[in-house]
DSSP file (Angstrom, degrees, kcal/mol; ACC not computed):
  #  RESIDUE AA STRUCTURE BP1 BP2  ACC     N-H-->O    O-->H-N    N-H-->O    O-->H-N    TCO  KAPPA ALPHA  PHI   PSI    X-CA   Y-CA   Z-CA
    1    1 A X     >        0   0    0      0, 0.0     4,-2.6     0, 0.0     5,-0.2   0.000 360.0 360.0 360.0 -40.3  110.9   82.7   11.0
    2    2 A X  T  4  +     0   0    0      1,-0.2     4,-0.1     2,-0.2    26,-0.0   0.388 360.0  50.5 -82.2  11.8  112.5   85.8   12.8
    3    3 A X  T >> S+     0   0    0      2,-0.1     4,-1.1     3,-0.1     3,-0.5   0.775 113.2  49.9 -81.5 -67.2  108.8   87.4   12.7
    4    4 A X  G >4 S+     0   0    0      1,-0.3     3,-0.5     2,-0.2     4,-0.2   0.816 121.3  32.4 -45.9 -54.3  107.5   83.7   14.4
    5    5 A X  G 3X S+     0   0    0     -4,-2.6     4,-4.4     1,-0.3    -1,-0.3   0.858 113.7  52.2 -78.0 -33.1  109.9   83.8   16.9
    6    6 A X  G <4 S+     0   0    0     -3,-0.5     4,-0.3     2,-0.2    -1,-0.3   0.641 109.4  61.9 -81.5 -21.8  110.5   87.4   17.7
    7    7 A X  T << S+     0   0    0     -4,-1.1     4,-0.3    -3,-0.5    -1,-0.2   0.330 113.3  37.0 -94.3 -22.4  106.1   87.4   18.1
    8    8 A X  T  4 S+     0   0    0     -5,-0.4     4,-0.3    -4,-0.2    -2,-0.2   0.770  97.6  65.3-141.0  -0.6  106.3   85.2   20.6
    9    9 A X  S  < S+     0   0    0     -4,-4.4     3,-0.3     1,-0.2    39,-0.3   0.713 107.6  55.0 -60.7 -20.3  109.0   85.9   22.3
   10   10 A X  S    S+     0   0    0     -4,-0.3    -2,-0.2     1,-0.2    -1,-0.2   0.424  86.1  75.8 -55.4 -22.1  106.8   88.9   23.0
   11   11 A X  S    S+     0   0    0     -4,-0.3     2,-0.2    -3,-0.2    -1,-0.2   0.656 107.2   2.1 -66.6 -37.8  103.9   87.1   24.2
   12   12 A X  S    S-     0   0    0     -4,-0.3    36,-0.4    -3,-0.3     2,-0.1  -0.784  98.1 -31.7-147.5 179.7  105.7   86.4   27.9
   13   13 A X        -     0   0    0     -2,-0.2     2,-0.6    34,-0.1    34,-0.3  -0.157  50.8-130.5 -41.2 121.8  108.2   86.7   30.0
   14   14 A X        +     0   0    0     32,-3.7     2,-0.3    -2,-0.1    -1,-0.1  -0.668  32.8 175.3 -89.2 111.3  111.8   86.9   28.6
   15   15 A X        -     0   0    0     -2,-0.6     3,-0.5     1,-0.2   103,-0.0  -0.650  30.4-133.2 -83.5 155.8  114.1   84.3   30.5
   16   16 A X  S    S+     0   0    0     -2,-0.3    -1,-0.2     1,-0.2     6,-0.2   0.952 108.1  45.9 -55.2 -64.8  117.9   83.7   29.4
   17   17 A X  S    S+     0   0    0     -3,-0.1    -1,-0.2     4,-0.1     5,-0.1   0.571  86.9 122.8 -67.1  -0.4  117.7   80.2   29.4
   18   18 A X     >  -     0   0    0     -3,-0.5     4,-2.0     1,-0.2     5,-0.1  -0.228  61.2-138.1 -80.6 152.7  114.4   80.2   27.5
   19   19 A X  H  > S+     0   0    0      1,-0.2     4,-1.5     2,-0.2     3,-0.3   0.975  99.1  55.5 -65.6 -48.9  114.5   78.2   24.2
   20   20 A X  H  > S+     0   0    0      1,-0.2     4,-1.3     2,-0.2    -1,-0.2   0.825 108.9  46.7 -64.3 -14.3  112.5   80.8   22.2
   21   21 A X  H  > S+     0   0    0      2,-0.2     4,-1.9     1,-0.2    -1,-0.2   0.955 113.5  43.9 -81.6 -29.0  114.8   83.4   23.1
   22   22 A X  H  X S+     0   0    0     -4,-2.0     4,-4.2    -3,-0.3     5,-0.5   0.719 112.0  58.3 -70.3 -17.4  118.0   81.4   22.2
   23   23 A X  H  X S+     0   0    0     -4,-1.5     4,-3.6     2,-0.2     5,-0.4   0.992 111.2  42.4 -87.1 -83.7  116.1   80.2   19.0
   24   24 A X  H  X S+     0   0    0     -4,-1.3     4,-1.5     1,-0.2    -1,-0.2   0.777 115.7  45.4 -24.1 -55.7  115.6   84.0   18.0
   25   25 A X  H  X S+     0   0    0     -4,-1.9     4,-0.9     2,-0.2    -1,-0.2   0.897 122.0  36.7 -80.6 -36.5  119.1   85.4   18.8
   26   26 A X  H >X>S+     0   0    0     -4,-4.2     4,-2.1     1,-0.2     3,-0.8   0.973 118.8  46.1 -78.2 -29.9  121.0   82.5   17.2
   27   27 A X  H 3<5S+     0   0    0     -4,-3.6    -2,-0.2    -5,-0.5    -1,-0.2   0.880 127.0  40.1 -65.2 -17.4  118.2   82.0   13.8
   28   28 A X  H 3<5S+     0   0    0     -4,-1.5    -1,-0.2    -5,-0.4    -2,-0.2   0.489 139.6   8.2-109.3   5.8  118.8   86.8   13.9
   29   29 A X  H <<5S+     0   0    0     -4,-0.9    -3,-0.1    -3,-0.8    -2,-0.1   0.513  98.8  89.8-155.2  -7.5  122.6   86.7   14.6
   30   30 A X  T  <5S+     0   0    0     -4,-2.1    94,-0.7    -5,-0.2    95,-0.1   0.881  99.8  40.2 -89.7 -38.4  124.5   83.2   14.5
   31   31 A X  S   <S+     0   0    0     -5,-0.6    -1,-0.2    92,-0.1    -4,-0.1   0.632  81.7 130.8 -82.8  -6.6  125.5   83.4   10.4
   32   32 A X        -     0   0    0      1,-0.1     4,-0.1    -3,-0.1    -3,-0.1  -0.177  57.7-144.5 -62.7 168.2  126.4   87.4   10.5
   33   33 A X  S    S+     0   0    0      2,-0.1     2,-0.3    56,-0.0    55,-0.2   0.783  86.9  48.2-100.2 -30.1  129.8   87.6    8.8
   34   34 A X  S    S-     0   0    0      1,-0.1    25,-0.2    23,-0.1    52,-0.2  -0.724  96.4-105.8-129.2 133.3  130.7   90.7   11.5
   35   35 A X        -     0   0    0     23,-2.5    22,-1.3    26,-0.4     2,-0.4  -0.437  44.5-179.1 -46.2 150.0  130.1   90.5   15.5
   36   36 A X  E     -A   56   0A   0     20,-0.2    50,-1.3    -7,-0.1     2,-0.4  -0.832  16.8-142.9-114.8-175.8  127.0   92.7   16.9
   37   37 A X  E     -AB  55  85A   0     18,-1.2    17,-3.6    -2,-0.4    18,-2.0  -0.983  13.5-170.3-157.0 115.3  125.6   93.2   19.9
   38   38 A X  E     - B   0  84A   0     46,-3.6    46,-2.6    -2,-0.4     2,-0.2  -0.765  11.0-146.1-117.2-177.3  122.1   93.6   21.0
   39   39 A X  E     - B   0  83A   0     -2,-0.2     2,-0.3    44,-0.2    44,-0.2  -0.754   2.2-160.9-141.9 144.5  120.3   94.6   24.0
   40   40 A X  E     - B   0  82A   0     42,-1.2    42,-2.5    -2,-0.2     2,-0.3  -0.885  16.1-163.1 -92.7 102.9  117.0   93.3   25.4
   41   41 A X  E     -CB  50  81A   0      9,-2.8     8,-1.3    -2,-0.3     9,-1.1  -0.616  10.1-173.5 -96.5 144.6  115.5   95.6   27.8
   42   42 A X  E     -C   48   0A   0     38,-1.7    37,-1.3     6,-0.3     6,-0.2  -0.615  18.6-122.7-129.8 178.2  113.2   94.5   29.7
   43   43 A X    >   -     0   0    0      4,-2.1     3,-1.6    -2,-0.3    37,-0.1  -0.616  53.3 -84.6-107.7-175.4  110.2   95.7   32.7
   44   44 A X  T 3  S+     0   0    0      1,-0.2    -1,-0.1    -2,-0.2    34,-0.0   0.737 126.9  61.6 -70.7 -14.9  109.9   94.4   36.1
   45   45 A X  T 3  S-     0   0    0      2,-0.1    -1,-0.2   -33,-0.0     3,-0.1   0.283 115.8-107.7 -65.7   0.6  107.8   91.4   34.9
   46   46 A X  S <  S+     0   0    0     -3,-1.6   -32,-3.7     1,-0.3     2,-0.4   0.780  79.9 136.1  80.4  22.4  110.7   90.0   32.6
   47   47 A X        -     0   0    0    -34,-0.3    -4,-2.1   -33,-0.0     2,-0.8  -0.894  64.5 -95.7-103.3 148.6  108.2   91.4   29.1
   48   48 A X  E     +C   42   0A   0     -2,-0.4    -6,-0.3   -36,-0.4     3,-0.1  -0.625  41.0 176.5 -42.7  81.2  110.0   93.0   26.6
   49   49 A X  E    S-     0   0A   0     -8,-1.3     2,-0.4    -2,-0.8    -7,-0.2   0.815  72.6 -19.9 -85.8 -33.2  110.2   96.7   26.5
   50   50 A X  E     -C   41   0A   0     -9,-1.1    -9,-2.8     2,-0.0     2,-0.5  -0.876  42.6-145.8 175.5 134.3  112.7   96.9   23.3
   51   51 A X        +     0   0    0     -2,-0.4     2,-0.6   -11,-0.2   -11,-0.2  -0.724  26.8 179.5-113.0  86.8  115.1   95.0   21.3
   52   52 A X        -     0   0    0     -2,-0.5     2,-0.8   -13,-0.1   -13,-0.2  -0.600  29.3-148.3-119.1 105.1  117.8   97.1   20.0
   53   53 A X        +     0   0    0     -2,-0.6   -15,-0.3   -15,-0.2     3,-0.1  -0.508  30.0 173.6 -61.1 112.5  121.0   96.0   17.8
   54   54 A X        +     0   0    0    -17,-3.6     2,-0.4    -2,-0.8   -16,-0.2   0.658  50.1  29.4 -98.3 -19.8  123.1   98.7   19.4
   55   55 A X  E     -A   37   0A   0    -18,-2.0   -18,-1.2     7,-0.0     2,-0.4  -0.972  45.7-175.0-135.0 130.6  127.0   97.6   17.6
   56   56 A X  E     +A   36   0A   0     -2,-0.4   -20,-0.2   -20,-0.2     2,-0.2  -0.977  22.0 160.8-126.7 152.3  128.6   96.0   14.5
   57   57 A X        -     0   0    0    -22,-1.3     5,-0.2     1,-0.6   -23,-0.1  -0.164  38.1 -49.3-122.3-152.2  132.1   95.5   14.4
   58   58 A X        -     0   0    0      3,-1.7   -23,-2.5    -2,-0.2    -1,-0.6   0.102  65.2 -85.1-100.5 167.1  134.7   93.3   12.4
   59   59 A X  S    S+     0   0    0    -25,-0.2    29,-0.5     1,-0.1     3,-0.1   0.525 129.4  25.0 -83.5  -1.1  134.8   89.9   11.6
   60   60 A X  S    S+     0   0    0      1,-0.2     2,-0.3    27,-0.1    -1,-0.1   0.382 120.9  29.8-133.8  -4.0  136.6   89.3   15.5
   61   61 A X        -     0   0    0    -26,-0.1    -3,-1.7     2,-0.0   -26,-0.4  -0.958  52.1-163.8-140.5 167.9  135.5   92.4   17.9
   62   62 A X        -     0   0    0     -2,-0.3     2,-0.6    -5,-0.2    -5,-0.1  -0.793  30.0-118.5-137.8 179.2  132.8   94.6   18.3
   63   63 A X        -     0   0    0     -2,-0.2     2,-0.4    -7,-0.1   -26,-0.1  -0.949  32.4-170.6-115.6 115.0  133.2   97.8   20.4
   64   64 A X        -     0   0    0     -2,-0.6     2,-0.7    -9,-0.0     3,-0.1  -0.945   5.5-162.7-123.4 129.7  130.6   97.8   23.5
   65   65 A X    >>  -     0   0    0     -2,-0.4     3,-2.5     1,-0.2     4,-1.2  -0.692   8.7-159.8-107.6  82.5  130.1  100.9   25.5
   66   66 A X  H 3> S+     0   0    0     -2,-0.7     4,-3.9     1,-0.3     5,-0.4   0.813  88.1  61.1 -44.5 -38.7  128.6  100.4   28.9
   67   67 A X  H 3> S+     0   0    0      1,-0.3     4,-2.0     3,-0.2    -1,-0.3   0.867 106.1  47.7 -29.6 -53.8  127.5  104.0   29.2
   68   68 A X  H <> S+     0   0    0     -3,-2.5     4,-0.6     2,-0.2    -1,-0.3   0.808 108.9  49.4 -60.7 -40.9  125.5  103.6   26.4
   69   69 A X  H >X S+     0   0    0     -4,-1.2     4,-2.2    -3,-0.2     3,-1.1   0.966 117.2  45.6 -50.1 -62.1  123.8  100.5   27.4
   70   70 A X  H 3X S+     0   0    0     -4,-3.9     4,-1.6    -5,-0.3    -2,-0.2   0.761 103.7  54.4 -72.9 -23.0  123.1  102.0   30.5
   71   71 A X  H 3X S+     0   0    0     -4,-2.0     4,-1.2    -5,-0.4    -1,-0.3   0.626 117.3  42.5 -78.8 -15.8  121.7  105.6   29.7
   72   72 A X  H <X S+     0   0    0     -3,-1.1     4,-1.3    -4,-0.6     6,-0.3   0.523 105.1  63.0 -92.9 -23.1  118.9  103.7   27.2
   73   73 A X  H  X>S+     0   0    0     -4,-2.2     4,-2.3    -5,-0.2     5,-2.0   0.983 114.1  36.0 -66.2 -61.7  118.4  101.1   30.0
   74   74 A X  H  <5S+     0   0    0     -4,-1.6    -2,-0.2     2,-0.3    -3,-0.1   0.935 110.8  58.3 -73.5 -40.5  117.1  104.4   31.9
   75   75 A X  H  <5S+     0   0    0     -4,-1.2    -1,-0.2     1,-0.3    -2,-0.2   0.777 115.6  39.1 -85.8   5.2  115.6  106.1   29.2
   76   76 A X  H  <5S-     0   0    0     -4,-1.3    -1,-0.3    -3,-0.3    -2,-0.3   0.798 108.0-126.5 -54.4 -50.0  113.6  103.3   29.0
   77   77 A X  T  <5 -     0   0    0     -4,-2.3    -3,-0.2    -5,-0.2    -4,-0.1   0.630  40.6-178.7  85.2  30.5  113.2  102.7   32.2
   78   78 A X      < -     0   0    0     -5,-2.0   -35,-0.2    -6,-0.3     3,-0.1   0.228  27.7-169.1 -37.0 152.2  114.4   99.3   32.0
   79   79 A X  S    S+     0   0    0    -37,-1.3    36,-1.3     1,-0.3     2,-0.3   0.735  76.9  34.1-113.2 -56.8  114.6   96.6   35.3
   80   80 A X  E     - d   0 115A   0     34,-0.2   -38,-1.7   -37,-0.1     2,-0.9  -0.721  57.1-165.7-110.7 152.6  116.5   94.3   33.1
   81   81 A X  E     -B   41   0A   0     34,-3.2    37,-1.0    -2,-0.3     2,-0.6  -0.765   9.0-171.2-114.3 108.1  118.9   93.4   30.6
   82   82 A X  E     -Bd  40 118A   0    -42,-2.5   -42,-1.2    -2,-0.9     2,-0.3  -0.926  18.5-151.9-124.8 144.1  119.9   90.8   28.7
   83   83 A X  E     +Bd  39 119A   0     35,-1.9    37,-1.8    -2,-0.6     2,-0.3  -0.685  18.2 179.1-120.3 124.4  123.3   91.3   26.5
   84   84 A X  E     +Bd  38 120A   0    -46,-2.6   -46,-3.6    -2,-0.3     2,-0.3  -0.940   8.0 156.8-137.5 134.7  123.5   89.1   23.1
   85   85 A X  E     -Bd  37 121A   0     35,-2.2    37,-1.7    -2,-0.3     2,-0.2  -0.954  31.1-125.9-136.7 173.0  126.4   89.2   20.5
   86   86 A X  E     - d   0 122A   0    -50,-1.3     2,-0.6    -2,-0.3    37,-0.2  -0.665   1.6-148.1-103.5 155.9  127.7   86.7   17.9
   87   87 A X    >   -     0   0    0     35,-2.0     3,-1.0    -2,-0.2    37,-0.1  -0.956  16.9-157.3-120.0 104.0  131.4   85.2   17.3
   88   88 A X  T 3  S+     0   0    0     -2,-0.6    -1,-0.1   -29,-0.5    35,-0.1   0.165  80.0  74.8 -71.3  25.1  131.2   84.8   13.5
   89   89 A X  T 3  S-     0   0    0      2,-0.3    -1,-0.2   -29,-0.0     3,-0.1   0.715 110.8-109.1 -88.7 -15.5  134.2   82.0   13.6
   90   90 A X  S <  S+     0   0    0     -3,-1.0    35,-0.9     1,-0.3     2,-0.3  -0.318  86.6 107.4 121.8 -52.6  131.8   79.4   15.0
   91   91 A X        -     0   0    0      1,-0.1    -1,-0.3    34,-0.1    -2,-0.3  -0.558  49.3-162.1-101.7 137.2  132.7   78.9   18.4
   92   92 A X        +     0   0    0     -2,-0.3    -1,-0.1    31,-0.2     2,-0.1  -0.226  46.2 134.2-105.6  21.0  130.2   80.5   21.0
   93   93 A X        -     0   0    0      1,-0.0     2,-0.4    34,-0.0    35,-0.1  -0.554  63.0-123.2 -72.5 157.1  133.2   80.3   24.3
   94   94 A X        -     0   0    0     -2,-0.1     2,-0.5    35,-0.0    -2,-0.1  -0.756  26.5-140.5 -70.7 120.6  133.0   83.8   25.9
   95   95 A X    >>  -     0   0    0     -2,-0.4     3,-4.2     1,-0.1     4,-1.4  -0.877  28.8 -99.8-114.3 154.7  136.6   85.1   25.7
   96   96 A X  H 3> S+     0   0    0     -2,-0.5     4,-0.7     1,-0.3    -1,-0.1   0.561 122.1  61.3 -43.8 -23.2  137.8   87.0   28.7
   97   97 A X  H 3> S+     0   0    0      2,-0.2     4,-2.3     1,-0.2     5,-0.3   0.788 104.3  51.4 -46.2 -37.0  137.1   90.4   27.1
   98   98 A X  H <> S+     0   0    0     -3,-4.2     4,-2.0     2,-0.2    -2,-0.2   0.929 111.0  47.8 -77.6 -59.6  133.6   89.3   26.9
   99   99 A X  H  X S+     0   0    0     -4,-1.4     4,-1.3     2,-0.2    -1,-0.2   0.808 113.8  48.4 -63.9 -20.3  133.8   88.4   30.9
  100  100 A X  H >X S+     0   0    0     -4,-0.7     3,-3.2     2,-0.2     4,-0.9   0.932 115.8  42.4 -63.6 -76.5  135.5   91.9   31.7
  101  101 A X  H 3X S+     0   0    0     -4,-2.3     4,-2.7     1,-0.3     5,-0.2   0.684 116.3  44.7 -57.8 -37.2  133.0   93.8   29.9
  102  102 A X  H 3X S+     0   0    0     -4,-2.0     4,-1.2    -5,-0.3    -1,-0.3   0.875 109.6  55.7 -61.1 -33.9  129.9   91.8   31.0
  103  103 A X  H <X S+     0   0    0     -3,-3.2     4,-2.9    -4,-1.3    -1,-0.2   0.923 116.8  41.8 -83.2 -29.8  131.3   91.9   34.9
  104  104 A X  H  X S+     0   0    0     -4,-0.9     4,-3.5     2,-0.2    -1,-0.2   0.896 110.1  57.0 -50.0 -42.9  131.4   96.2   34.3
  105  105 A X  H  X S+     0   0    0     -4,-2.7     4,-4.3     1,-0.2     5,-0.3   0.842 108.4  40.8 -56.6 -43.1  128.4   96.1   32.7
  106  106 A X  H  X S+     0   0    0     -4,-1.2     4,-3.3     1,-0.2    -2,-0.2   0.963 114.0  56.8 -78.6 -30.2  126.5   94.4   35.8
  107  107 A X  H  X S+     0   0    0     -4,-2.9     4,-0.9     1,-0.2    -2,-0.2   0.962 110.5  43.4 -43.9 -71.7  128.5   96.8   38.1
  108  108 A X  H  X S+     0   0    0     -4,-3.5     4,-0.6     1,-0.2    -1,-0.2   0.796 112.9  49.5 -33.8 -55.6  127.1   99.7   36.2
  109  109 A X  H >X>S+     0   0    0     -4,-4.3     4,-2.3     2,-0.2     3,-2.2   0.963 104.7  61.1 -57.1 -62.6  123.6   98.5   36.0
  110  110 A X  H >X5S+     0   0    0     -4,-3.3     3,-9.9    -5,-0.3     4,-1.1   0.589  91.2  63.2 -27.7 -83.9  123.6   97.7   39.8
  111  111 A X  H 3<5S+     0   0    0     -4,-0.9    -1,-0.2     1,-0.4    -2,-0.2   0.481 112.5  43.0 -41.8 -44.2  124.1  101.4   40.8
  112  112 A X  H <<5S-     0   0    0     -3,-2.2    -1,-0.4    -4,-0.6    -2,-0.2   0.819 116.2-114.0 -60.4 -32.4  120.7  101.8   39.1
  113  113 A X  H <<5S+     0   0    0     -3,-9.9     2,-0.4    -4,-2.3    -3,-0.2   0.547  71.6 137.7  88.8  19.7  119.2   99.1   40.4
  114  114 A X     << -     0   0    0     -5,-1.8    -1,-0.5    -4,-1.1     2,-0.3  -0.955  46.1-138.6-120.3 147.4  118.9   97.3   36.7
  115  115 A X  E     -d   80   0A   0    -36,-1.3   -34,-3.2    -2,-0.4     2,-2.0  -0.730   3.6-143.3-109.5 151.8  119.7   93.9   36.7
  116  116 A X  E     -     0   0A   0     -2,-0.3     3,-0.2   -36,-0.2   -34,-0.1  -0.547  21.3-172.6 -98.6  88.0  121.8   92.4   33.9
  117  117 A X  E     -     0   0A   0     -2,-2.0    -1,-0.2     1,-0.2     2,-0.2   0.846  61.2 -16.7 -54.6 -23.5  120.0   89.0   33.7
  118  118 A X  E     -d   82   0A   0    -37,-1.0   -35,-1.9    -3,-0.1     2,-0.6  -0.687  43.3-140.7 173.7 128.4  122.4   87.5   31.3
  119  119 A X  E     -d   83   0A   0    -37,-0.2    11,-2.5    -3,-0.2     2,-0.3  -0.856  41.3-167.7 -80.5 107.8  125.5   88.2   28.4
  120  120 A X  E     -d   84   0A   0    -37,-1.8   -35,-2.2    -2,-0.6     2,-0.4  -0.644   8.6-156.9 -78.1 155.6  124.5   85.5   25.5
  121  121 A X  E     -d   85   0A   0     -2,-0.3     7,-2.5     7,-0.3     2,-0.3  -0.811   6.7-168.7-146.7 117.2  126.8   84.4   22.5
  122  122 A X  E     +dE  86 127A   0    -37,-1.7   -35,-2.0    -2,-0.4     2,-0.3  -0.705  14.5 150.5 -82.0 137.2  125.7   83.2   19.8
  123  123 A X  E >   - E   0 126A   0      3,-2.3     3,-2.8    -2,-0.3   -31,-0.2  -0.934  66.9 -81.8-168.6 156.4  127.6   81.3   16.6
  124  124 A X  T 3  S+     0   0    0    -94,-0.7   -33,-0.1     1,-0.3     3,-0.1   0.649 125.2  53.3 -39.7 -30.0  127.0   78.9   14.1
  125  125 A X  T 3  S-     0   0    0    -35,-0.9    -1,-0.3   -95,-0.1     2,-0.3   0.785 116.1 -75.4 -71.3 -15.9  128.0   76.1   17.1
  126  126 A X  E <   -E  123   0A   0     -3,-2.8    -3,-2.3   -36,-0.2     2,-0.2  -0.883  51.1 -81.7 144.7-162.9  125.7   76.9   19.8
  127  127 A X  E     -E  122   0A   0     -5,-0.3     2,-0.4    -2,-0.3    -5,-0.3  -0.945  23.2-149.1-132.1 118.6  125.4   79.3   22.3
  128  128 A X        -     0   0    0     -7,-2.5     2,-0.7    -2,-0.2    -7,-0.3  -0.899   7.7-142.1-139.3 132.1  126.6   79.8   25.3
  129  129 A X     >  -     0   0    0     -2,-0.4     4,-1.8    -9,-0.2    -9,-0.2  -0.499   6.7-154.7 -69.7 119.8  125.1   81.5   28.4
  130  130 A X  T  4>S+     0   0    0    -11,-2.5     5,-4.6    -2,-0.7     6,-0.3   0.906 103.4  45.8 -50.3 -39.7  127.2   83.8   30.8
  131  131 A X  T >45S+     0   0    0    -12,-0.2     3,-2.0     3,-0.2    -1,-0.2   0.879 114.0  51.1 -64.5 -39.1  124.7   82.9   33.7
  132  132 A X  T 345S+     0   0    0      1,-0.2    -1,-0.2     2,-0.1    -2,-0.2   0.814 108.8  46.6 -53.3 -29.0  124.8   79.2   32.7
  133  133 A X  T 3<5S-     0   0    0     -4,-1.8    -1,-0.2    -5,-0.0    -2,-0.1   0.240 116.1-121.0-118.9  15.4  128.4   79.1   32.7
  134  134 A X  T < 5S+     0   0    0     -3,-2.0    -3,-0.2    -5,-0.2    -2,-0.1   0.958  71.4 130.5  48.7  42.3  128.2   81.0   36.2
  135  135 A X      <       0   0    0     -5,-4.6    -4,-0.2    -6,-0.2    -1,-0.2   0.145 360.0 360.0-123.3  25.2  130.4   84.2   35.0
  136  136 A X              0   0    0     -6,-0.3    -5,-0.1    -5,-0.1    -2,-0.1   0.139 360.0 360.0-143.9 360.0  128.0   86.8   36.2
C-alpha cells in the first residue's frame, strides 16, 4: 500500500491538504511506537524531489534541528517543504513545541527563499495540518 500511495504521490504535484499525501504519511507513520519526522522537499512545480525520514525519538519527543532541514533543503535545491511527524499517543493536536519549532523553521527557510508549505501530524486519530489550523 505504501508503494501504491508513495507512486502516486509522485505522479503530481505535492499539496498539504492533498488526500494522497495525508493517506501516505498517516498509512508510513500513524502506528510507529516512537515520534519521527520527515521532510518532503519539493521543486518549484510542487513534484517531489525527495522524501527523507530525517529523526526518531522516544515514545513523546523527537529532536528536530532546523539547520539540518535547511542545509539538505539547499543541497537539494529545494523551493519547498513540507514537515511531517507522528504523536504515537493517538492525538494528532500540534503542541506548542511543535508551533515554536515550525514558526523557526519557516523563518529559516524564508532567508533562502524556500517556502515551508506545511508542518503535518499524524496519529492513530487523524491528522492535523499546521496550514489548516492557520499556525504558519
Amino acid at each position: 500500500m505504501l508503494h501504491v500511495l508513495n507512486t502516486e504521490m509522485r505522479s503530481g504535484p505535492v499539496i498539504s491538504g492533498s488526500s494522497v499525501l495525508m493517506a501516505y504519511l498517516r498509512a508510513d507513520m500513524a502506528l510507529s511506537p516512537v515520534e519521527c519526522v520527515r521532510v518532503l522537499h519539493l521543486n518549484s512545480r510542487n513534484m517531489l524531489i525527495r522524501d527523507e525520514m530525517i529523526a526518531r525519538g522516544t515514545v513523546d519527543a523527537v529532536a528536530i534541528y532546523n539547520r539540518e532541514i535547511i542545509a539538505r533543503a539547499l543541497e537539494l535545491g529545494s523551493s519547498a517543504l513540507i514537515i511531517a511527524h507522528n504523536h504515537p499517543g493517538g492525538d494528532p493536536s500540534p503542541s506548542s513545541e511543535d508551533v515554536e519549532i515550525t514558526k523557526a523553521l519557516v523563518t529559516a527557510a524564508g532567508a533562502f527563499d524556500i517556502q515551508v508549505h506545511d508542518h503535518v501530524i499524524v496519529a492513530s486519530e487523524g491528522f492535523s495540518s499546521m496550514r489548516q489550523l492557520r499556525l504558519l
